[in-house]
C-alpha positions as CSV (number, residue, x, y, z in Angstrom):
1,X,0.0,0.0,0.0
2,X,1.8,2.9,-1.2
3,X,-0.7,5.6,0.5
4,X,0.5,7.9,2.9
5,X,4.2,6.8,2.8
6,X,7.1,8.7,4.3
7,X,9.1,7.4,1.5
8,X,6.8,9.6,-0.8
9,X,8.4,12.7,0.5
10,X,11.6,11.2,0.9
11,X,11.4,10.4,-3.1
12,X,10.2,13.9,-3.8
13,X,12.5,15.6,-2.2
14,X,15.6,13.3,-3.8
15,X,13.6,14.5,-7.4
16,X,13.5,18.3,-6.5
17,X,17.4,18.0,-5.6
18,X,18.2,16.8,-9.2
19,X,18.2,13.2,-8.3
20,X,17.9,10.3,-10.5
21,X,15.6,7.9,-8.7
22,X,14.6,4.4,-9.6
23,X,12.2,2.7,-7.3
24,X,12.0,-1.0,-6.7
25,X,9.6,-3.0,-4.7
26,X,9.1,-7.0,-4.7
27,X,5.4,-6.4,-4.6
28,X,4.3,-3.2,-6.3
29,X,4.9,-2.6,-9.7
30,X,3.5,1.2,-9.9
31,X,3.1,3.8,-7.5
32,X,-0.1,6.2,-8.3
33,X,0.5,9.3,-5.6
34,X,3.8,10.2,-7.5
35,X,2.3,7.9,-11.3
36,X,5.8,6.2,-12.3
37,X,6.4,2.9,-12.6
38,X,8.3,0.4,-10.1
39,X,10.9,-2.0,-10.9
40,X,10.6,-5.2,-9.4
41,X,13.6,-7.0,-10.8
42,X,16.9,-5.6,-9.7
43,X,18.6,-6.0,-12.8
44,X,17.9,-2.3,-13.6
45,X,19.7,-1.0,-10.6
46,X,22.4,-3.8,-11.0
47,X,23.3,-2.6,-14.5
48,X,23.5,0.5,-13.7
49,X,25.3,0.8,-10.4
50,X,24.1,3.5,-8.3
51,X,25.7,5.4,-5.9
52,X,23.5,5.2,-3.4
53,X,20.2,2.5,-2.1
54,X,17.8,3.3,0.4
55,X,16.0,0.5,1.8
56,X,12.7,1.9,3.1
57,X,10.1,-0.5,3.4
58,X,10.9,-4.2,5.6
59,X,10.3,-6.2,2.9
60,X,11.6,-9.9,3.6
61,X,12.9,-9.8,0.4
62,X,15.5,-7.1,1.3
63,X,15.9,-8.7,4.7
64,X,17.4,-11.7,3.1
65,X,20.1,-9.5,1.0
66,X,23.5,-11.1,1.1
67,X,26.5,-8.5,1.5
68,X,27.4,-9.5,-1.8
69,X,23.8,-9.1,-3.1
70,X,24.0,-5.6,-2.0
71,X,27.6,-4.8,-2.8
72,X,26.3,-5.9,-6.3
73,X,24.0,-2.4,-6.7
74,X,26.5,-0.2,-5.6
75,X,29.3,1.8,-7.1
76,X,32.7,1.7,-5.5
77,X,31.7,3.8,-2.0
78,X,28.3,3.8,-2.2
79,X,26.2,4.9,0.5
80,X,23.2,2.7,1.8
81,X,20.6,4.4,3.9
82,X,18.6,1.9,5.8
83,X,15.7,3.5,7.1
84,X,13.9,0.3,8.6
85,X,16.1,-1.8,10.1
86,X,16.7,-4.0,7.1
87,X,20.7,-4.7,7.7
88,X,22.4,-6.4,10.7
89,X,25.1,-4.7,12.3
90,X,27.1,-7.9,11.0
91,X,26.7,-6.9,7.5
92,X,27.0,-3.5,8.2
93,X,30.5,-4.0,9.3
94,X,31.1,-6.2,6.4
95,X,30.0,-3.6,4.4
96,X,31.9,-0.8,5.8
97,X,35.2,-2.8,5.6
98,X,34.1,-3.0,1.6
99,X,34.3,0.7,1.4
100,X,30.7,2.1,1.6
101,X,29.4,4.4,3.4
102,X,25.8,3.5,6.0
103,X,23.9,5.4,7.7
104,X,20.4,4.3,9.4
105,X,17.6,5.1,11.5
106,X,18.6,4.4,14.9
107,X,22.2,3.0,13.8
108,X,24.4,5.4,15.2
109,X,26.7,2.4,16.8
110,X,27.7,2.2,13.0
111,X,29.8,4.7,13.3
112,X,32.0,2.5,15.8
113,X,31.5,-0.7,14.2
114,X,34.9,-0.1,11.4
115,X,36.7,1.2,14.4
């Protein structure tokens, strides 16, 4: 259910900065409150590398990412946001030690976990 989303204004605000956003979700496969179409196969974002993923929604399809799966989207230093509690601080140490860059919603011990 895509109604009354935070990640609606999070996406808007990514667009009105000069962002290039694609949107994937296991489930949806368009979003009407901002009309573009979701991706729900990852090669899109795998192709193309992106500099940064934001997880957003718990979906137990992210949940189940392996390090590599997400290392996979990413540029070299990439920056993953995970705004629902989606990555263990295990492979958000793994991933640091790669070279990216992650922040989170209530993960400030990140910042101690490379140290």
């Amino acid at each position: 259910d895509t109604r009354s989303t935070p990640s609606e204004i999070f996406y808007n605000k990514c667009i009105d900065h000069g962002a290039e956003v694609i949107v994937h979700d296991p489930i949806i496969d368009y979003w009407p409150e901002v009309d573009i179409r979701v991706d729900n196969d990852l090669k899109v974002i795998k192709n193309n590398k992106v500099d940064a993923v934001v997880f957003a929604i718990n979906h137990n399809a992210y949940l189940n990412f392996s390090v590599e799966k997400i290392s996979d989207l990413l540029k070299p230093r990439g920056v993953i946001l995970d705004g629902n509690n989606i990555i263990s601080d295990r492979k958000a140490a793994i991933l640091q030690k790669k070279g990216f860059k992650l922040l989170g919603v209530g993960k400030g011990h990140w910042a101690k976990l490379s140290k």
